[in-house]
N, C-alpha and C positions, 0 to 999 in steps of 0.2 A: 673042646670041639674045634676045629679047625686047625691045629696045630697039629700036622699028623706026623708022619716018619719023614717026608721031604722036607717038609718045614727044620725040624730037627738038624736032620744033614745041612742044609743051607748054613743055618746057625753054628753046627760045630765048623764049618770053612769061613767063616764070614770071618775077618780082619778088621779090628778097631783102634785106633788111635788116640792114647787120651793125653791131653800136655796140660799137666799141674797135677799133682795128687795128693792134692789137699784137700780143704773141703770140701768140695764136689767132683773135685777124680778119684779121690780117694772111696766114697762110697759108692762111686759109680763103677769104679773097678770091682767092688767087690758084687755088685747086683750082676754086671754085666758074666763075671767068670763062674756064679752061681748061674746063670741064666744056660750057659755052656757054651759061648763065645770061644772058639777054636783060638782064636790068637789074640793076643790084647800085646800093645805096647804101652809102654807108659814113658813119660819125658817129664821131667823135672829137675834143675840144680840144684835146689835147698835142701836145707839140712831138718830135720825132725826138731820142732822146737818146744819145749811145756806147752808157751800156751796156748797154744793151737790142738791138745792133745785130744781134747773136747769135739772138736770136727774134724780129725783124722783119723778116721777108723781103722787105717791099715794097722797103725803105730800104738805102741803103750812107752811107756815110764824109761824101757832098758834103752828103747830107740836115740832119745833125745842127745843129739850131736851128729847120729849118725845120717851119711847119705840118705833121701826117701827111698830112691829105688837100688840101696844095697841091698 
């Protein structure tokens, strides 16, 4: 209730920003693009690393070496 069809459209236009997507951009990307955020950027240099595998929900096992946001 109170989330009607403008609410909706605002959120499919609304533009977020998120720099690191690791363990807290990483799942925050994925709440935010399920939520239906129109646009998401995402910023990070690092690479997918094991042990981190555990708090980055974007990534699994084949990732590890590669770019995040290849």
């Amino acid at each position: 209730k109170g989330f009607g069809m403008a609410a909706q459209e605002r959120l499919r236009d609304a533009r977020v920003l998120i720099v690191g997507a690791g363990g807290l951009g990483s799942p925050a990307a994925s709440y935010l693009a399920a939520a239906g955020v129109g646009v998401l950027t995402l910023v990070d240099q690092y690479t997918v690393d094991l042990t981190n595998l555990h708090r980055q929900l974007l990534y699994t096992t084949p990732d590890v070496g590669r770019a995040k946001l290849d």
